[in-house]
BAKESE-10705 format. One record per residue (C-alpha): chain; residue in one letter; x, y, z; residue number from 1. Coordinates in steps of 0.2 Angstrom, whole numbers, plus 5000, padded with zeros to 4 digits. Example, Ala and Ser with C-alpha at 12.3 -4.5 7.8 and 13.67 -1.06 7.14 Angstrom:
% residues 2
{"A","A",{5062,4978,5039},1},
{"A","S",{5068,4995,5036},2},
END
This chain:
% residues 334
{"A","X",{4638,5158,5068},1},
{"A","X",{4628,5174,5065},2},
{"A","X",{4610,5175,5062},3},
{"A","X",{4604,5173,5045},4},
{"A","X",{4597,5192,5041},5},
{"A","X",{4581,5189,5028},6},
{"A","X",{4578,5205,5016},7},
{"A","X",{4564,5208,5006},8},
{"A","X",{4570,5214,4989},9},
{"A","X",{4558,5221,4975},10},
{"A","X",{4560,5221,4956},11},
{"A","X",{4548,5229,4945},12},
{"A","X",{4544,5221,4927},13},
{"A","X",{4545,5240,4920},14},
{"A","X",{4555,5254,4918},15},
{"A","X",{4571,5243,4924},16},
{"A","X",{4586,5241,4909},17},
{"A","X",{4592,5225,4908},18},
{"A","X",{4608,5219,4916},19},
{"A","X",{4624,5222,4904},20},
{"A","X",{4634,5206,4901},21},
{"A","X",{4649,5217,4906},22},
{"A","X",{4637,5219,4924},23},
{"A","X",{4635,5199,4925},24},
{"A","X",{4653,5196,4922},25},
{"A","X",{4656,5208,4934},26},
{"A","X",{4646,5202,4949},27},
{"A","X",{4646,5183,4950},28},
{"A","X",{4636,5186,4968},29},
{"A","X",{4619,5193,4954},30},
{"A","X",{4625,5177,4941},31},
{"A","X",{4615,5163,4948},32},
{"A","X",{4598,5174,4954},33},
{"A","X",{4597,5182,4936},34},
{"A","X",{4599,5164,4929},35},
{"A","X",{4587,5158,4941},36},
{"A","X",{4573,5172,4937},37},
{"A","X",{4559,5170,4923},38},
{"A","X",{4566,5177,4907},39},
{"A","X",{4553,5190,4904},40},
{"A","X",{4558,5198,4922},41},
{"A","X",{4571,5213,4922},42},
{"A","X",{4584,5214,4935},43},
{"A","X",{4595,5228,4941},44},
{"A","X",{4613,5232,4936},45},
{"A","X",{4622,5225,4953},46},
{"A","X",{4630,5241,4953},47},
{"A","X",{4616,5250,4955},48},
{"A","X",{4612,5241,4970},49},
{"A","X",{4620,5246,4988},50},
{"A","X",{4626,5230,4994},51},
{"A","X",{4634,5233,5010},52},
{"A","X",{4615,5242,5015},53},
{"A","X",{4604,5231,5008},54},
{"A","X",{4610,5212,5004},55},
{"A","X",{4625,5204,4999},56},
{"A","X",{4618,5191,4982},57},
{"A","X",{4622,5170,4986},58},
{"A","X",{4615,5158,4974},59},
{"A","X",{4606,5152,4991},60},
{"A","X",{4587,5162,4991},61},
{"A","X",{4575,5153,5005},62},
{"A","X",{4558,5158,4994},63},
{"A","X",{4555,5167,4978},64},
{"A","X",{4534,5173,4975},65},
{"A","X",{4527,5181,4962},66},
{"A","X",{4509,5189,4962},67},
{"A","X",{4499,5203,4954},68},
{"A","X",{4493,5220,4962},69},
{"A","X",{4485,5234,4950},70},
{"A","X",{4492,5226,4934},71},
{"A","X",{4511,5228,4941},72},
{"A","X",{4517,5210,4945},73},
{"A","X",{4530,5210,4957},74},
{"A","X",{4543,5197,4963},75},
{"A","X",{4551,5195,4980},76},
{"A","X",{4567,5186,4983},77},
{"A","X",{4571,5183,5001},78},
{"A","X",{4589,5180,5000},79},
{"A","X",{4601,5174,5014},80},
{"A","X",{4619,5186,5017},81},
{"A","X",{4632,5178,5008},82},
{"A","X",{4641,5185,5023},83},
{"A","X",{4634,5175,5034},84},
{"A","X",{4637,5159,5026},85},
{"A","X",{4656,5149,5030},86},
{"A","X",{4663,5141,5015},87},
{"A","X",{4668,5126,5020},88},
{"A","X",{4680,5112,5011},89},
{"A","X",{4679,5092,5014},90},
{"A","X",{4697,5086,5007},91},
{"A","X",{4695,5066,5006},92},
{"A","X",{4676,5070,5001},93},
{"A","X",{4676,5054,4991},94},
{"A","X",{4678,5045,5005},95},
{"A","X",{4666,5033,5015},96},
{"A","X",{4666,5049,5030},97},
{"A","X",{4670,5061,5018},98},
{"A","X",{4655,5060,5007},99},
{"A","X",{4643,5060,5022},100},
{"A","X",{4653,5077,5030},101},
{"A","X",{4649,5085,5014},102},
{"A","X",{4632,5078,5009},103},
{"A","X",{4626,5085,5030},104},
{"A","X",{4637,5102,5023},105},
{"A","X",{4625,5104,5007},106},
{"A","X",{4611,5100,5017},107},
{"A","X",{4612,5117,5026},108},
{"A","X",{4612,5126,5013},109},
{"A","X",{4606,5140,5025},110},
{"A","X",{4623,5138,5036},111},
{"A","X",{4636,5135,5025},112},
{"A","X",{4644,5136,5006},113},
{"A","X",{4650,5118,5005},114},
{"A","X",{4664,5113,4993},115},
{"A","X",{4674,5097,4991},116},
{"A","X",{4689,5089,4984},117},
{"A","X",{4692,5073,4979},118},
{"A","X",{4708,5062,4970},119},
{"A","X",{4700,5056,4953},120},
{"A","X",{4686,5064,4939},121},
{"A","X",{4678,5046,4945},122},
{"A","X",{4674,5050,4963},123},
{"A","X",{4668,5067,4958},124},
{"A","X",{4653,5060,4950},125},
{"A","X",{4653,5046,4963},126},
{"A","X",{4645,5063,4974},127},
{"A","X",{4635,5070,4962},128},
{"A","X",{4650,5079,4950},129},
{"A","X",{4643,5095,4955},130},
{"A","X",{4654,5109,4949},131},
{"A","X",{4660,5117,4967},132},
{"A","X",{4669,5099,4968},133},
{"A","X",{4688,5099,4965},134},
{"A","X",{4698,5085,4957},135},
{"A","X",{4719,5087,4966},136},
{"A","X",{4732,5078,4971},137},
{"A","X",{4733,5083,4987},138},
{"A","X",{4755,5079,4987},139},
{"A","X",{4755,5093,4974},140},
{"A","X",{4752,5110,4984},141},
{"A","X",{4749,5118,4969},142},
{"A","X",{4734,5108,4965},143},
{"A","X",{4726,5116,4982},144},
{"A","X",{4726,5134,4978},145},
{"A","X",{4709,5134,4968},146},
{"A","X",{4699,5122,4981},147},
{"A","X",{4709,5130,4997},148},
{"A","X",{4705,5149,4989},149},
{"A","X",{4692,5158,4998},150},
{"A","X",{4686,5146,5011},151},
{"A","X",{4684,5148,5030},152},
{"A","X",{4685,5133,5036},153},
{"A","X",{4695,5116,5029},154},
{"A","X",{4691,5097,5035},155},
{"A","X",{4703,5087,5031},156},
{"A","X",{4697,5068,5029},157},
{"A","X",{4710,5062,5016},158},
{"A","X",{4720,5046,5020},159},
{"A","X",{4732,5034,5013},160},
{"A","X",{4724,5016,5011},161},
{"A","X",{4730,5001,5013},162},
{"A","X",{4724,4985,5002},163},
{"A","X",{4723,4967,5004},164},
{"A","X",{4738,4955,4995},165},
{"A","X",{4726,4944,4983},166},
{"A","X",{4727,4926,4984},167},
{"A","X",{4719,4929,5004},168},
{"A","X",{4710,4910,5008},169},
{"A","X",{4704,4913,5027},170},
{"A","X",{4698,4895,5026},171},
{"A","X",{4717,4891,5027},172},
{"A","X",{4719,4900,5044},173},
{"A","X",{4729,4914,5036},174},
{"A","X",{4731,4931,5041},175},
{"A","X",{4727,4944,5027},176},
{"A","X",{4742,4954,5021},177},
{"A","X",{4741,4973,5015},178},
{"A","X",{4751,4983,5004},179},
{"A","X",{4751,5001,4999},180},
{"A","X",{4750,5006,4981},181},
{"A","X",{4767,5017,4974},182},
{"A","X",{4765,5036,4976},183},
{"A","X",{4752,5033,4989},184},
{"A","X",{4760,5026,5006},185},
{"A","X",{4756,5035,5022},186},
{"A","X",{4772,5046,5023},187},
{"A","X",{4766,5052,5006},188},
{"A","X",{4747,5052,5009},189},
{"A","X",{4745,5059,5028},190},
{"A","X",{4761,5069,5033},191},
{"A","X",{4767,5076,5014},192},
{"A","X",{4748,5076,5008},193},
{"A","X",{4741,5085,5025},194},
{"A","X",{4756,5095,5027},195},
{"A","X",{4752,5103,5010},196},
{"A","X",{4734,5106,5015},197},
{"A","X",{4739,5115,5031},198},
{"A","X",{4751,5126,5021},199},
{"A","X",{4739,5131,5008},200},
{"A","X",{4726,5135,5021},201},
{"A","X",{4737,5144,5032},202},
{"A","X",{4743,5154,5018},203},
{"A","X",{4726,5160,5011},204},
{"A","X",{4720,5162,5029},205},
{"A","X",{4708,5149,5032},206},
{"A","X",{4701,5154,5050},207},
{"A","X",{4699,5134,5056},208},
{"A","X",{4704,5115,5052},209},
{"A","X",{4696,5102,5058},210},
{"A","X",{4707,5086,5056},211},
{"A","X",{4701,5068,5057},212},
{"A","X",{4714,5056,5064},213},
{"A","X",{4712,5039,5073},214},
{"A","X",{4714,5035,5090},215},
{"A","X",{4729,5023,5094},216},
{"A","X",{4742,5036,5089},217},
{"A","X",{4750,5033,5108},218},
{"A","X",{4759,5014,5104},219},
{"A","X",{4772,5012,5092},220},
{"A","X",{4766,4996,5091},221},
{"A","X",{4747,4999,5087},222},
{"A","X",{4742,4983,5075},223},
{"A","X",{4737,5000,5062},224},
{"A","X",{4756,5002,5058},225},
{"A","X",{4761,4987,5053},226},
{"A","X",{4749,4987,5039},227},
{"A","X",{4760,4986,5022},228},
{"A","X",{4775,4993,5033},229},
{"A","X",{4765,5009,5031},230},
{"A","X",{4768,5015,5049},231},
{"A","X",{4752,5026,5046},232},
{"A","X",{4749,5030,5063},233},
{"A","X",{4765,5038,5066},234},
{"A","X",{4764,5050,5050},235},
{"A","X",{4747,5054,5056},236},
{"A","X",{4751,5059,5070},237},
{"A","X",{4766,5069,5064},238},
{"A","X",{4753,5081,5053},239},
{"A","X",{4744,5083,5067},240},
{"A","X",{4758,5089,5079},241},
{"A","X",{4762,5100,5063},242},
{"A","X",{4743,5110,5063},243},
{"A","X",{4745,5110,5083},244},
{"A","X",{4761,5118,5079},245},
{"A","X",{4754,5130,5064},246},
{"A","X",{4744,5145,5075},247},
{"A","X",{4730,5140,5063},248},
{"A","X",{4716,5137,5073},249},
{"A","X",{4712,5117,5074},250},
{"A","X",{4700,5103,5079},251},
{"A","X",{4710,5086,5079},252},
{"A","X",{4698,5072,5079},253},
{"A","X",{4706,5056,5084},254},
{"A","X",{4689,5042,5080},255},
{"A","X",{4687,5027,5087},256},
{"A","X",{4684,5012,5074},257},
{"A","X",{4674,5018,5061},258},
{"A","X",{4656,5008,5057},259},
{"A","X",{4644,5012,5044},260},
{"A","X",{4627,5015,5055},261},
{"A","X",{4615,5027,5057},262},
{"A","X",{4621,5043,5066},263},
{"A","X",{4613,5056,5079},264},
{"A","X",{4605,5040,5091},265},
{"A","X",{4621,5036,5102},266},
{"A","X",{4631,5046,5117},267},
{"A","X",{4646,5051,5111},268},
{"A","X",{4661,5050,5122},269},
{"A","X",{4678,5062,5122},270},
{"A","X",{4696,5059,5130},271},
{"A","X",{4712,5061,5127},272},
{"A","X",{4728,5047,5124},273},
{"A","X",{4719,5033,5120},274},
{"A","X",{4712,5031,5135},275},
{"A","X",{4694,5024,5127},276},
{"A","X",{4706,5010,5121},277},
{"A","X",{4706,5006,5137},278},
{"A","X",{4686,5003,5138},279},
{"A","X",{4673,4992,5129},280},
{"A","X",{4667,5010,5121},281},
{"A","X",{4681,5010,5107},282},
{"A","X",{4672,5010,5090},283},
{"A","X",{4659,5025,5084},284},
{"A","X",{4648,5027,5068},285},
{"A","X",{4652,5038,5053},286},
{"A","X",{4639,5049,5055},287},
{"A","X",{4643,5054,5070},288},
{"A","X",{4661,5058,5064},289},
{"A","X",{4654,5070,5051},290},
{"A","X",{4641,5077,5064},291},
{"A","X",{4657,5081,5077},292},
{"A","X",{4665,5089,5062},293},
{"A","X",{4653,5101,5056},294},
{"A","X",{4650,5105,5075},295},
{"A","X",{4668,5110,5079},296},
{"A","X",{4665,5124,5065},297},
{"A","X",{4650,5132,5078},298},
{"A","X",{4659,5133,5094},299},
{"A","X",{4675,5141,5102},300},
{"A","X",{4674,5126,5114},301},
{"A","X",{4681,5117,5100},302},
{"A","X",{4696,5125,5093},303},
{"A","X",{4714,5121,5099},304},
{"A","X",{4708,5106,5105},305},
{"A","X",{4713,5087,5099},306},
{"A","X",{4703,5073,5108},307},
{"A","X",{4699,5055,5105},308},
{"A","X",{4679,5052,5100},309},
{"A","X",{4670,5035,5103},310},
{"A","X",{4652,5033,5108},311},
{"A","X",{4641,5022,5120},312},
{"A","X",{4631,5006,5112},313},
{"A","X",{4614,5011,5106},314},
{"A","X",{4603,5010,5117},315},
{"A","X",{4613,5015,5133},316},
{"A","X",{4614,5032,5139},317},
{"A","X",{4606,5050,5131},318},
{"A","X",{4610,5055,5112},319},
{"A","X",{4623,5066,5112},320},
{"A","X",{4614,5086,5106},321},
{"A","X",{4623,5098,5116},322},
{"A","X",{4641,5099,5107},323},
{"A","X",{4646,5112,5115},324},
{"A","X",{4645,5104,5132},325},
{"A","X",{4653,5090,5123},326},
{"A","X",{4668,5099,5117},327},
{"A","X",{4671,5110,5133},328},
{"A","X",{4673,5091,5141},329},
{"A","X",{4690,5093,5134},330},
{"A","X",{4701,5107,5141},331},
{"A","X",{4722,5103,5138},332},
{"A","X",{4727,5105,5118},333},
{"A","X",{4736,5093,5107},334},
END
């Protein structure tokens, strides 16, 4: 990621024409600072500005003072390059590891242009229904193109879900039973529905994807694919050999069983095959998973690489901080 460059840019309350709605229209980068500024203040036409020389406009400013000198009140915005910034989608941002990915992604601001999409108007508004989140159906690739247009960078955290059979008694001694609703099974949700997003991304030239799977994928017989018949771990795994097999550069995440805890306090562990199903380190908070994803985006240690992630128990070992050391653990692809 390159370094933020921070320019001081000057308006003057006179002697400045107002922008022309035609101007506005035409620069959506000058948009959101003219809305953002006082009414009584003037502001260039954007095309009497030399963007590539002085800044490129974001809607992202880190300050904006205003003081008097001589009678002439002046205001300076200090504005980060749009340039600099990686627009980044959370596909499955509606989702209990979704919806932490893209709340750390809004949360630097200063890094990265966050955008999400989710399956229903509901979940939108579950995440704040702020407008750079998509509603799609992610087995339609046609309802990609306006979420996939323009990004850099695409995490894919969608998965089919499986629910309980009502009438479950566990005082009974009886094992819960699962089902997967029509339109939604796993060969419909995680091969069709990923394979879609791969396509879209590769098409418009998204630079990275970084792909969140689940460790187990090695045994036919993982306890995960009998679920509602769903076989869920094998379609996953197919997506993922597909975006192996794309040329796009990836960062396949296998996590180990996902718990809601708090994140950033636990060493994180890496391998490849299942081989943490082996060990007592098998599960890993969600937190963490979001934190590895945004990670991946930083690093070249990361990309064309597809390991498992689990962590230690709180409390033992160091807290994991330097990713890239983490991610250079891991040198073998898919």
């Amino acid at each position: 990621m390159a370094t933020l460059s921070r320019v001081p840019l000057v308006f003057s309350s006179s002697g400045v024409p107002a922008p022309s709605s035609k101007s506005i229209a035409h620069c959506n980068k000058c948009y959101s600072l003219i809305s953002s500024l006082p009414s009584t203040r003037k502001v260039p036409d954007c095309s009497s500005l030399s963007f590539r020389s002085l800044i490129s406009f974001s809607s992202l400013f880190s300050s904006l003072s205003t003081r008097n000198n001589k009678g002439f009140r002046r205001t300076t915005v200090v504005l980060a390059s749009i340039a600099d910034l990686s627009t980044v989608l959370v596909t499955g941002a509606g989702g209990r590891t979704g919806q932490i990915v893209y709340k750390k992604l809004k949360e630097r601001s200063d890094q990265f242009i966050a955008r999400g999409l989710v399956r229903t108007p509901e979940s939108k508004e579950k995440i704040g229904g702020a407008d750079d989140v998509f509603v799609g159906d992610i087995r339609d690739a046609s309802n990609l193109v306006p979420a996939i247009q323009g990004i850099d960078a695409l995490i894919i955290l969608t998965s089919a879900v499986p629910r309980m059979k009502p009438g479950f008694d566990p005082t009974k001694g009886e094992r819960p039973e699962f089902y997967f609703e029509d339109g939604a099974y796993p060969e419909q949700v995680d091969w069709i529905g990923q394979k879609n997003q791969i396509d879209v991304a590769k098409e418009v030239g998204v630079k990275q994807i970084v792909l969140v799977g689940s460790m187990g994928g090695t045994d036919l017989n993982h306890p995960l694919n009998s679920l509602g018949n769903g076989n869920i771990l094998v379609w996953k795994r197919k997506a993922e050999q597909y975006l192996a097999d794309s040329g796009v550069p990836y960062t396949i995440i296998w996590a180990g069983g996902l718990q809601d805890r708090d994140g950033g306090i636990r060493e994180l562990l890496v391998g490849k095959d299942d081989e943490l199903l082996q060990t007592e380190t098998r599960t890993i908070a969600r937190p963490d998973v979001a934190e590895v994803c945004i990670q991946a985006l930083k690093f070249e240690e990361a990309k064309f690489k597809a390991f498992d992630l689990a962590s230690k128990p709180e409390g033992v070992g160091t807290p994991t901080k330097d990713f890239k050391a983490l991610f250079s653990q891991i040198t073998t692809r898919f």
